[in-house]
PyMOL CGO cylinders between C-alpha atoms (Angstrom):
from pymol import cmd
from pymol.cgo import CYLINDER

trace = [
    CYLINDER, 0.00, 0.00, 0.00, 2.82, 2.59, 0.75, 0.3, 1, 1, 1, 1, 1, 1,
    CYLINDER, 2.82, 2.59, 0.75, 4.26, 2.23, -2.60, 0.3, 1, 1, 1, 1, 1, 1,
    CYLINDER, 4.26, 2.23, -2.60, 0.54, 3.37, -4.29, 0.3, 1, 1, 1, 1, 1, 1,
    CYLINDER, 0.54, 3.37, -4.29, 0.70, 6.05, -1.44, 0.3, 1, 1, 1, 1, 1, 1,
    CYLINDER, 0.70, 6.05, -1.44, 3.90, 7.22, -2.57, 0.3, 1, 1, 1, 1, 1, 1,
    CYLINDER, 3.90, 7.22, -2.57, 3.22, 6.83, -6.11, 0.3, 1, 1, 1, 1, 1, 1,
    CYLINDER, 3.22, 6.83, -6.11, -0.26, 9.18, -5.98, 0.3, 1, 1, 1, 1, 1, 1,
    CYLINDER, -0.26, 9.18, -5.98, 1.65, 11.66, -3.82, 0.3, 1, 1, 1, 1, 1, 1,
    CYLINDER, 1.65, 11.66, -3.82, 4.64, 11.92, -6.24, 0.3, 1, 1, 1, 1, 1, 1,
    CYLINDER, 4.64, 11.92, -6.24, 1.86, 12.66, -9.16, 0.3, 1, 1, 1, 1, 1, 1,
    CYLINDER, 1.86, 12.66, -9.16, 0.31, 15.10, -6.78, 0.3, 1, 1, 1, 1, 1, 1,
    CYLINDER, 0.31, 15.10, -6.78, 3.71, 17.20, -6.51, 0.3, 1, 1, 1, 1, 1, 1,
    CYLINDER, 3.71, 17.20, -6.51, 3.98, 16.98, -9.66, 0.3, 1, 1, 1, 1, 1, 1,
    CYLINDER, 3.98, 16.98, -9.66, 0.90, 18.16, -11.63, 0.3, 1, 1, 1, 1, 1, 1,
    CYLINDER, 0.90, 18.16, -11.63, 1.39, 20.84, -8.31, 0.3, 1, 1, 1, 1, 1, 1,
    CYLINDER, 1.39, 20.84, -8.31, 4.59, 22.28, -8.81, 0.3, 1, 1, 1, 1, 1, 1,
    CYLINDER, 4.59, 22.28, -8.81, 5.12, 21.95, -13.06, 0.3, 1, 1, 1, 1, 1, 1,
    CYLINDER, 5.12, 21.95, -13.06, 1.89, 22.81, -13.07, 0.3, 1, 1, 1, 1, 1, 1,
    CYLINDER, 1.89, 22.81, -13.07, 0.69, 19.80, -15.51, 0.3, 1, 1, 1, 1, 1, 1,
    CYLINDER, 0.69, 19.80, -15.51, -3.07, 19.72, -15.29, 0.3, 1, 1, 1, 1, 1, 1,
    CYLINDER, -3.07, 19.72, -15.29, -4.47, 16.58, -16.50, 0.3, 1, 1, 1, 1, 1, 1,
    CYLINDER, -4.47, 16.58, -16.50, -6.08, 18.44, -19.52, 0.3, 1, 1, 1, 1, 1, 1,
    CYLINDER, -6.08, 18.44, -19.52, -2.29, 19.08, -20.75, 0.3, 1, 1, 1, 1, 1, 1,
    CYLINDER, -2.29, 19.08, -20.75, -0.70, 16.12, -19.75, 0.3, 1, 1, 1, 1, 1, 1,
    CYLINDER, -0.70, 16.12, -19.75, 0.02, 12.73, -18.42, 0.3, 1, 1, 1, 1, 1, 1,
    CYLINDER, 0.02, 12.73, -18.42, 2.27, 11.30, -15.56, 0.3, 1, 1, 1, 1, 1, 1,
    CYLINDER, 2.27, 11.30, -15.56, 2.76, 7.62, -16.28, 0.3, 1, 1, 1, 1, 1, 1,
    CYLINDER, 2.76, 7.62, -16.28, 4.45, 4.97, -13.82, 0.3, 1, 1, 1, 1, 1, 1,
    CYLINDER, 4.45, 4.97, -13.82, 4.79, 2.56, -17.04, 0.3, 1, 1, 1, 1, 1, 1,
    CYLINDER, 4.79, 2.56, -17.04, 8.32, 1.28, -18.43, 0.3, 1, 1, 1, 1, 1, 1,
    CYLINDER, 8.32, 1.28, -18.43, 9.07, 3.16, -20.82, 0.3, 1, 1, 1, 1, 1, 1,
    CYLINDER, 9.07, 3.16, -20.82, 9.38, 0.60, -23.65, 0.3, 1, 1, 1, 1, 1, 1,
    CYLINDER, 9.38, 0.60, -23.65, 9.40, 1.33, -27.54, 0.3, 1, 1, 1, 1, 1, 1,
    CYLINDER, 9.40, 1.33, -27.54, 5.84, 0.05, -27.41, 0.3, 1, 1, 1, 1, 1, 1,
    CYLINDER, 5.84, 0.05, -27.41, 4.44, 2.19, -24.52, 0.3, 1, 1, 1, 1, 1, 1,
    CYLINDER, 4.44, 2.19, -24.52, 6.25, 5.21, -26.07, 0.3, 1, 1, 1, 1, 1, 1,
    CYLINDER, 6.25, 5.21, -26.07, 4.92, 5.19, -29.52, 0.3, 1, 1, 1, 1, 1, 1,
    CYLINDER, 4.92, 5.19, -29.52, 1.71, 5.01, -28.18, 0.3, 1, 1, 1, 1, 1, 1,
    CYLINDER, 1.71, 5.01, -28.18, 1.96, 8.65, -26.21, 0.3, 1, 1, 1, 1, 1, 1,
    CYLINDER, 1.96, 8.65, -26.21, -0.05, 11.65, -27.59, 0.3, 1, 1, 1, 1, 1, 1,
    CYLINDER, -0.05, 11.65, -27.59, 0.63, 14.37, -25.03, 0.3, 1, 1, 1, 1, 1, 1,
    CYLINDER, 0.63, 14.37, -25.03, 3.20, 15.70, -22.65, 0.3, 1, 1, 1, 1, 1, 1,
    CYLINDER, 3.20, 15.70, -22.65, 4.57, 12.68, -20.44, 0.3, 1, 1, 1, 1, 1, 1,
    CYLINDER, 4.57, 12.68, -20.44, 5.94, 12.50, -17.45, 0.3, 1, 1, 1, 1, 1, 1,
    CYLINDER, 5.94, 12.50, -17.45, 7.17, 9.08, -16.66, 0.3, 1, 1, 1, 1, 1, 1,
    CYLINDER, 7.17, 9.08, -16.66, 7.82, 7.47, -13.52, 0.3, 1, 1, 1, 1, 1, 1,
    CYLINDER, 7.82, 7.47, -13.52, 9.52, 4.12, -13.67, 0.3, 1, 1, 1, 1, 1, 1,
    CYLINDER, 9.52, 4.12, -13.67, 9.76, 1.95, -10.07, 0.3, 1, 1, 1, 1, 1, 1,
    CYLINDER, 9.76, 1.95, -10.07, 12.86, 0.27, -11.16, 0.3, 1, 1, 1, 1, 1, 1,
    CYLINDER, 12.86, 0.27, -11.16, 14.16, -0.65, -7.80, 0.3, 1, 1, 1, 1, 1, 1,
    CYLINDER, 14.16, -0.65, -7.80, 13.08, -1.42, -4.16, 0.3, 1, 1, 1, 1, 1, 1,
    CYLINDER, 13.08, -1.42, -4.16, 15.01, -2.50, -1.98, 0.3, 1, 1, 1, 1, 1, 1,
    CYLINDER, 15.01, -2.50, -1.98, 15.79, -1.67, 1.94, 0.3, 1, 1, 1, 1, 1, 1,
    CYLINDER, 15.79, -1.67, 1.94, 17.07, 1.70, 2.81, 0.3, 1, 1, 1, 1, 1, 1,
    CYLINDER, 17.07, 1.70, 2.81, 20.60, 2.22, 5.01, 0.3, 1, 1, 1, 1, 1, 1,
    CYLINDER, 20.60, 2.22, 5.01, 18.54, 4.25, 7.23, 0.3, 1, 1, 1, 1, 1, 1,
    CYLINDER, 18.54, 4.25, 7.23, 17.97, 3.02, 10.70, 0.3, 1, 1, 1, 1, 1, 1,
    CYLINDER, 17.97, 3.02, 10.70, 14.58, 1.69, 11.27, 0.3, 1, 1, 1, 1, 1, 1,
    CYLINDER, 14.58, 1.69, 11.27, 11.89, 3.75, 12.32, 0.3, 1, 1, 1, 1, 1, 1,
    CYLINDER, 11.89, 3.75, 12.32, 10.78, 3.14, 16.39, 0.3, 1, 1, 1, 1, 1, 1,
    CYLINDER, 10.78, 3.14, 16.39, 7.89, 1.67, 17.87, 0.3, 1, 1, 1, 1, 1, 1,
    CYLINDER, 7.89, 1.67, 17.87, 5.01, 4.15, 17.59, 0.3, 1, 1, 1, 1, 1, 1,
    CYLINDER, 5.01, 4.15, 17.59, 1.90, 4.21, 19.81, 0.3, 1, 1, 1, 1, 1, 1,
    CYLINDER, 1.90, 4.21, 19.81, -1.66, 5.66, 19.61, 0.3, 1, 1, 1, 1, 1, 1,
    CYLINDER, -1.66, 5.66, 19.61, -5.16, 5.86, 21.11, 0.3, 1, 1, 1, 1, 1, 1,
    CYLINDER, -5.16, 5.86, 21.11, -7.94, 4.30, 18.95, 0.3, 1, 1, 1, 1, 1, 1,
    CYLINDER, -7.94, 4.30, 18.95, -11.57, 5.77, 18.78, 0.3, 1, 1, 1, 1, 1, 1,
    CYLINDER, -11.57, 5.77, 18.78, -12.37, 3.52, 21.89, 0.3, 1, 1, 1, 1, 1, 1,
    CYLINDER, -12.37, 3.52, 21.89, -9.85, 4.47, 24.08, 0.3, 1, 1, 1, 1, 1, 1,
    CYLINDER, -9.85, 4.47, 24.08, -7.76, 1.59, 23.61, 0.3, 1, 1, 1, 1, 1, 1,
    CYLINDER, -7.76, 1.59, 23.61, -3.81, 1.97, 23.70, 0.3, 1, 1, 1, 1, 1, 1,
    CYLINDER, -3.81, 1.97, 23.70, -2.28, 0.29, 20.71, 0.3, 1, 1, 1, 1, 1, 1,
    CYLINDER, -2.28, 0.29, 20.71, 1.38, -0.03, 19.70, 0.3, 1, 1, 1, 1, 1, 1,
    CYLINDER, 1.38, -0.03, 19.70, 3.20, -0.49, 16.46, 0.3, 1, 1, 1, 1, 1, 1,
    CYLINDER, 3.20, -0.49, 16.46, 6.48, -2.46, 16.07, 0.3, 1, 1, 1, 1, 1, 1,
    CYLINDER, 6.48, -2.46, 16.07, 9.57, -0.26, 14.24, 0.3, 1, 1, 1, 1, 1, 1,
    CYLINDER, 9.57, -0.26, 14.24, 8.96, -0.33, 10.69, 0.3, 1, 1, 1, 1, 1, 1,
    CYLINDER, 8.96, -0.33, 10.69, 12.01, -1.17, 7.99, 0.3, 1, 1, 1, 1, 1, 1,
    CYLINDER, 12.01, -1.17, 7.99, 13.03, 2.04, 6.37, 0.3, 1, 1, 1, 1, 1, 1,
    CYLINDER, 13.03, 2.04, 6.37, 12.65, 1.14, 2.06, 0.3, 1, 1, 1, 1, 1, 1,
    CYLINDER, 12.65, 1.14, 2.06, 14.37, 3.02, -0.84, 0.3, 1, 1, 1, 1, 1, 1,
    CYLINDER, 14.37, 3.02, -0.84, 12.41, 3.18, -3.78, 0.3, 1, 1, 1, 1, 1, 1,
    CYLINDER, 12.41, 3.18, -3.78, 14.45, 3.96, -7.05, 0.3, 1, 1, 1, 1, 1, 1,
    CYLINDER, 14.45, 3.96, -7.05, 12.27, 5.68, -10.19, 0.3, 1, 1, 1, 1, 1, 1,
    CYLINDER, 12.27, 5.68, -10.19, 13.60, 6.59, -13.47, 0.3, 1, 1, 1, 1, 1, 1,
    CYLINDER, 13.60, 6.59, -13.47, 12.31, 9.79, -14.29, 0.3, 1, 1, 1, 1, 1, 1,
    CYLINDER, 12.31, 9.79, -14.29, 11.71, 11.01, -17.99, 0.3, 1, 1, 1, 1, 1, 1,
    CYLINDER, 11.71, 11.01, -17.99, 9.90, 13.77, -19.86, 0.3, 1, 1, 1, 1, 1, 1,
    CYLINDER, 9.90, 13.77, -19.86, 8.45, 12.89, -23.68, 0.3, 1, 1, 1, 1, 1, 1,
    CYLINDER, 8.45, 12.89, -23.68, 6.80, 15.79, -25.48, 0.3, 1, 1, 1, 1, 1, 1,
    CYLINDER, 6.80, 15.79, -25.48, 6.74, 16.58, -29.33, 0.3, 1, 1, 1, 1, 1, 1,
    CYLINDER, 6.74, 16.58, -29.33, 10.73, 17.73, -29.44, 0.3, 1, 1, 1, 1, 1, 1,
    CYLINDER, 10.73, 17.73, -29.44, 13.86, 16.89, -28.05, 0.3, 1, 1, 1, 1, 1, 1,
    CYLINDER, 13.86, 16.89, -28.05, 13.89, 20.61, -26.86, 0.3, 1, 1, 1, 1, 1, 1,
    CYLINDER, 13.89, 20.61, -26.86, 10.38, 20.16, -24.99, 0.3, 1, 1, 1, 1, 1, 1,
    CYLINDER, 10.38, 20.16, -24.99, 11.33, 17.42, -23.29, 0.3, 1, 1, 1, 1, 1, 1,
    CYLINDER, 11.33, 17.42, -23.29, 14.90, 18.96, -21.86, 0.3, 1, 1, 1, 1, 1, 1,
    CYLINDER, 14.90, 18.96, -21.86, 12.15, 22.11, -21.20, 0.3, 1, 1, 1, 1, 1, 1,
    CYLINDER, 12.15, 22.11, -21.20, 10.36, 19.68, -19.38, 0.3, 1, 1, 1, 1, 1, 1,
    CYLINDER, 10.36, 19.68, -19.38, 13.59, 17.81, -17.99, 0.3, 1, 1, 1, 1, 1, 1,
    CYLINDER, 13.59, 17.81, -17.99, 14.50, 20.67, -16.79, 0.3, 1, 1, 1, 1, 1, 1,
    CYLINDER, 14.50, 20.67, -16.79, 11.56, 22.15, -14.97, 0.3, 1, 1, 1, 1, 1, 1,
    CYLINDER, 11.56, 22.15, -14.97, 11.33, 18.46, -13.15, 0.3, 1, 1, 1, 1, 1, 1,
    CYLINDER, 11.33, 18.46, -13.15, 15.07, 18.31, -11.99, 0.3, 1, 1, 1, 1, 1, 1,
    CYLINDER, 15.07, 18.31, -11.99, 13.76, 22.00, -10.64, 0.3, 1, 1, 1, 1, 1, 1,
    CYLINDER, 13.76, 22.00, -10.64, 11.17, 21.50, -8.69, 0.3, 1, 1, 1, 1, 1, 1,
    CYLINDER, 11.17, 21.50, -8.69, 12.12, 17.48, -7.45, 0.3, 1, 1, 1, 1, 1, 1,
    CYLINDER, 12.12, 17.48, -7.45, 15.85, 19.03, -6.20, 0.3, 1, 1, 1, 1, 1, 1,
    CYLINDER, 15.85, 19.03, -6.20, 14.20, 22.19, -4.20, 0.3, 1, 1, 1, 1, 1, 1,
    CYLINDER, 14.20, 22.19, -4.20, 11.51, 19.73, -2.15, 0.3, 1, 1, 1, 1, 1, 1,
    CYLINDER, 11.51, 19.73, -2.15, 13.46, 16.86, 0.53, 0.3, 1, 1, 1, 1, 1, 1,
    CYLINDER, 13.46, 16.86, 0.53, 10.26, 15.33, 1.38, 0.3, 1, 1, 1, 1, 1, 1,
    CYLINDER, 10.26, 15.33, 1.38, 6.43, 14.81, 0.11, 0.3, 1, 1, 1, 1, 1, 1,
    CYLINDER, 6.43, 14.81, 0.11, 4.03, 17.08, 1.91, 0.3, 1, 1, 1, 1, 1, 1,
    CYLINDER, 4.03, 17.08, 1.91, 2.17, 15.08, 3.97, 0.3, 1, 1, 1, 1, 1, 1,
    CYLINDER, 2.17, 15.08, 3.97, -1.04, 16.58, 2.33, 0.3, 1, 1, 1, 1, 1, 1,
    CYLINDER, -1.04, 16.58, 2.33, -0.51, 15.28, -0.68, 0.3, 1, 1, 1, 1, 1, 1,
    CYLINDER, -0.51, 15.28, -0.68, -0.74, 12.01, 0.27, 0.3, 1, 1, 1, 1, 1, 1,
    CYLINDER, -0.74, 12.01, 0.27, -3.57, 10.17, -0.35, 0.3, 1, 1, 1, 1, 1, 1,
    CYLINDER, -3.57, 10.17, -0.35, -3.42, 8.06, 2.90, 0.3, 1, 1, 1, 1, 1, 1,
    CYLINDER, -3.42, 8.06, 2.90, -1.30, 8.49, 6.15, 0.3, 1, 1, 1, 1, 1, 1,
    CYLINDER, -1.30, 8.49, 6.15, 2.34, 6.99, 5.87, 0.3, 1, 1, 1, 1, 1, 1,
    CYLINDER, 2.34, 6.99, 5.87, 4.16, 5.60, 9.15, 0.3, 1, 1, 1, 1, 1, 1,
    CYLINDER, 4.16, 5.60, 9.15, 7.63, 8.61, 8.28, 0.3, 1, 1, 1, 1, 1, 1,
    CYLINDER, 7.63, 8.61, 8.28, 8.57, 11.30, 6.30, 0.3, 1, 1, 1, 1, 1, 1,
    CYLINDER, 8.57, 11.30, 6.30, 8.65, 10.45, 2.06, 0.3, 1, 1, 1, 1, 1, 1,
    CYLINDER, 8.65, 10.45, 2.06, 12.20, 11.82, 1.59, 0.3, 1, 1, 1, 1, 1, 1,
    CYLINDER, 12.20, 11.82, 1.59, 13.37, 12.85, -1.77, 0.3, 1, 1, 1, 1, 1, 1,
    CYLINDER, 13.37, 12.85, -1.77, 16.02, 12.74, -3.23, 0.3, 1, 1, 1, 1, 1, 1,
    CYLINDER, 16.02, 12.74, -3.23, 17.93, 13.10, -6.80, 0.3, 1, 1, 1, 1, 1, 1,
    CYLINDER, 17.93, 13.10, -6.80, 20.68, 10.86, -7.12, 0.3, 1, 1, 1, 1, 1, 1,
    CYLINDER, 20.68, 10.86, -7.12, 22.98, 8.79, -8.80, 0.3, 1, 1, 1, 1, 1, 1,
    CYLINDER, 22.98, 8.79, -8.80, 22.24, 4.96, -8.65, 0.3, 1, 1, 1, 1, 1, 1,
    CYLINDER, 22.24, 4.96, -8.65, 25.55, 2.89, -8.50, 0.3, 1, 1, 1, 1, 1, 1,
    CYLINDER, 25.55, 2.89, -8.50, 24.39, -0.14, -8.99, 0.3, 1, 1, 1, 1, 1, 1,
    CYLINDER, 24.39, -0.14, -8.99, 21.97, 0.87, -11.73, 0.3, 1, 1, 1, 1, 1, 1,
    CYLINDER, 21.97, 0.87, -11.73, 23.27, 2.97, -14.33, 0.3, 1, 1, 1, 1, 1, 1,
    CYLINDER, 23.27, 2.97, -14.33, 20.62, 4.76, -16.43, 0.3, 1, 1, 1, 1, 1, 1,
    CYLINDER, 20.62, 4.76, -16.43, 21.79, 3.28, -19.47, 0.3, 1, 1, 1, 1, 1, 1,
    CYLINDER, 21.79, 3.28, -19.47, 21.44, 0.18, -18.42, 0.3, 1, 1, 1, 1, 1, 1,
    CYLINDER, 21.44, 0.18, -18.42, 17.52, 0.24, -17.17, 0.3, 1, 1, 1, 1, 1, 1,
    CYLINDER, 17.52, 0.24, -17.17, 16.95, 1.95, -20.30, 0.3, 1, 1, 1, 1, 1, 1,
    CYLINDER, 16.95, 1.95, -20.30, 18.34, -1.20, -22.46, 0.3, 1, 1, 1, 1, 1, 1,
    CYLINDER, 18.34, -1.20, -22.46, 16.67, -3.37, -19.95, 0.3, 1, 1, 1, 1, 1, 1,
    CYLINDER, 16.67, -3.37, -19.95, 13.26, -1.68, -20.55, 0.3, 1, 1, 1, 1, 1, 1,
    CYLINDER, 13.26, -1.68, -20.55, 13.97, -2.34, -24.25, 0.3, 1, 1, 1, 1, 1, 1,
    CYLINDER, 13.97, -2.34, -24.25, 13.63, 1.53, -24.99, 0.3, 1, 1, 1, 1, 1, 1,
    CYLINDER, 13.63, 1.53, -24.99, 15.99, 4.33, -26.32, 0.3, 1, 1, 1, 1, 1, 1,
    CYLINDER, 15.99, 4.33, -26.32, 18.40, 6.07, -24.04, 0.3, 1, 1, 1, 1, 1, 1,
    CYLINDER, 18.40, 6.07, -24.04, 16.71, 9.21, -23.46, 0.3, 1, 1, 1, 1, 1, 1,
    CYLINDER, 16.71, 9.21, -23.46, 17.95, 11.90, -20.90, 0.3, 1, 1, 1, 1, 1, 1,
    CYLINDER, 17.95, 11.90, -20.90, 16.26, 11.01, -17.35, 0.3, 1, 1, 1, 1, 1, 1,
    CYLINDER, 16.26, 11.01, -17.35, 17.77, 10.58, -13.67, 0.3, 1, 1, 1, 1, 1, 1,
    CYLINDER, 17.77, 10.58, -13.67, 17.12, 8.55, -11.12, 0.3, 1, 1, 1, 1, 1, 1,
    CYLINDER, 17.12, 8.55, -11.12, 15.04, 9.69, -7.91, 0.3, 1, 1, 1, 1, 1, 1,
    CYLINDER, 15.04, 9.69, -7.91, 15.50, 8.45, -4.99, 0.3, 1, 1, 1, 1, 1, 1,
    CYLINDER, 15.50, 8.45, -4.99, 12.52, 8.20, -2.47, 0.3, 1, 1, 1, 1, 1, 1,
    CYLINDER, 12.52, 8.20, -2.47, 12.92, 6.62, 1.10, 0.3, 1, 1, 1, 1, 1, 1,
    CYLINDER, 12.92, 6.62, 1.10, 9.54, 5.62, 3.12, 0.3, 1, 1, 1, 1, 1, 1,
    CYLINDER, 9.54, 5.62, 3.12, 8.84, 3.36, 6.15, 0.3, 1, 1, 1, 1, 1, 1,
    CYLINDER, 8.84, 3.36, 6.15, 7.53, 0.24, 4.94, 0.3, 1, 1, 1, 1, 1, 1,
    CYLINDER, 7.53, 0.24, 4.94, 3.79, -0.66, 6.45, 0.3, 1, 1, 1, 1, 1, 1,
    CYLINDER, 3.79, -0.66, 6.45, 5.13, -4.22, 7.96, 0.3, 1, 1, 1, 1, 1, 1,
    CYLINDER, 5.13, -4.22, 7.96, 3.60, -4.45, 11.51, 0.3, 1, 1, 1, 1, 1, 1,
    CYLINDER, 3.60, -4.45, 11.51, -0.09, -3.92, 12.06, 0.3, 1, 1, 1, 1, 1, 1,
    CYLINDER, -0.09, -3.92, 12.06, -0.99, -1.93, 15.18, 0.3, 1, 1, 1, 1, 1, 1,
    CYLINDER, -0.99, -1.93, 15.18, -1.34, -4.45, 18.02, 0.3, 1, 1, 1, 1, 1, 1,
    CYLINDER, -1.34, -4.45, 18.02, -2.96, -4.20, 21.85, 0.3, 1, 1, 1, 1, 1, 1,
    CYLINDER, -2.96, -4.20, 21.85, -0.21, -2.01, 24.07, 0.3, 1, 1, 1, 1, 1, 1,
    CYLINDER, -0.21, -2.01, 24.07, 0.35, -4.08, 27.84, 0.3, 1, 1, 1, 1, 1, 1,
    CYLINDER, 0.35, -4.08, 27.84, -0.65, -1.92, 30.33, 0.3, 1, 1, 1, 1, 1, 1,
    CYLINDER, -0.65, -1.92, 30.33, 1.06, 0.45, 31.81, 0.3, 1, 1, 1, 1, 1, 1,
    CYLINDER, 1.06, 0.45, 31.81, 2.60, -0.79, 35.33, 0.3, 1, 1, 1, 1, 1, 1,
    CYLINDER, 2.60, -0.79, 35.33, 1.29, 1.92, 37.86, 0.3, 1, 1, 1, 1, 1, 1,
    CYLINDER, 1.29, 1.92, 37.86, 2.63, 0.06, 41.23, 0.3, 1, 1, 1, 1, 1, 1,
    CYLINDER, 2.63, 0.06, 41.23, 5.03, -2.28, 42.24, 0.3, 1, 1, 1, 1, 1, 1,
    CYLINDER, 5.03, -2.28, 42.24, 4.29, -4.14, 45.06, 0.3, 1, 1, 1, 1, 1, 1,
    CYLINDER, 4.29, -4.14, 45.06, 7.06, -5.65, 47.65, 0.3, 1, 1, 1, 1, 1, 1,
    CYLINDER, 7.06, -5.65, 47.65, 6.85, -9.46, 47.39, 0.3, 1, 1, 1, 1, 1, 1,
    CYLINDER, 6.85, -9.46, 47.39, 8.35, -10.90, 50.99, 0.3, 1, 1, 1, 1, 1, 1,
    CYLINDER, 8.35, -10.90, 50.99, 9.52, -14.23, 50.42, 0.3, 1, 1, 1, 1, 1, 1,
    CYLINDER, 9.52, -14.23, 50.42, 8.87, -16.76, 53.68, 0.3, 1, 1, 1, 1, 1, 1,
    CYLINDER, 8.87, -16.76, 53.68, 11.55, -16.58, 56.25, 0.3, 1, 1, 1, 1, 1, 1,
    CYLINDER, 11.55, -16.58, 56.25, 13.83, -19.84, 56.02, 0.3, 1, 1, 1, 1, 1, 1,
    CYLINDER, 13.83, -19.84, 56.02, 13.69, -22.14, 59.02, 0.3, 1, 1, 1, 1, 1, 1,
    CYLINDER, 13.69, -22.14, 59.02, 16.44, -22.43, 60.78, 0.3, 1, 1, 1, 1, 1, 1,
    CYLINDER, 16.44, -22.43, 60.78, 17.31, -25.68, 62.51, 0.3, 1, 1, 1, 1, 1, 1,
    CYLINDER, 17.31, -25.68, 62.51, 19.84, -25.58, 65.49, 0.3, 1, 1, 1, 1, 1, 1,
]
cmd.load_cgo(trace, "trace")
């Protein structure tokens, strides 16, 4: 589910920020094959997930909460997850699209993490952002994979708690401790 989250909130920046009403344009999360790209009519801009995998960042701690009937509830960490998406603009002209490039690399490099408002749904962290060279995937190389042209794109890299642990009954709190007295021994003389 965090990965649609992510997705829709990455669209909502986008058509945002550009501004690319959906009147003018698309923003695709397709591959972009030779296939998918003859098919486009209108401005594009593509998302590709080419990567997840987990983040370097520590995991996030235990979280707790109060439910609408007042019981306490408590969340395990959750793993930290880098998501890696090859980002690309297609319009009518090399020269629109590295106007479009452009504008992206613009507004993706000024923002470090996804409002939370435009998110569809709650995440359990901050959606950090981040543009960034991928050293174990070279662009060239997910582009030849995809079975497209190399076209001029970077990578963006967005980091997210992952939604692993379910929110689970809290033990109650200890208010008191009470002294246990252990029998005296016996003592035999």
């Amino acid at each position: 589910m965090f990965i649609r989250t992510v997705d829709d909130g990455l669209e909502r920046l986008l058509r945002a920020s550009l501004p690319l009403p959906e009147e003018i344009g698309d923003v695709a999360f397709d591959a972009p094959t030779s296939n998918w790209s003859a098919q486009l009519s209108r401005i594009t801009v593509n998302l590709f997930l080419y990567d997840v995998s987990r983040s370097t960042q520590p995991t996030r701690s235990a979280t707790q909460r109060i439910d609408s009937n007042g019981r306490s509830l408590r969340r395990a960490p959750q793993p930290m997850i880098q998501l890696g998406y090859l980002v690309s603009a297609w319009a009518g002209s090399p020269r629109d699209e590295h106007q479009l490039l452009g504008d992206l690399v613009s507004r993706l490099a000024a923002v470090q993490a996804l409002p939370p408002e435009l998110l569809p749904s709650a995440v359990t962290s901050t959606v950090h952002l981040d543009l960034a060279e991928d050293p174990l995937n070279r662009l060239r190389d997910i582009w030849s994979g995809a079975g497209g042209q190399l076209k001029a794109s970077f990578t963006l890299q967005v980091t997210v708690a992952a939604d692993s642990f379910d929110w689970q009954d809290q033990a109650p709190s200890v208010t008191r401790i009470e002294a246990l007295t252990l029998p005296k021994p016996i003592v035999r003389g």
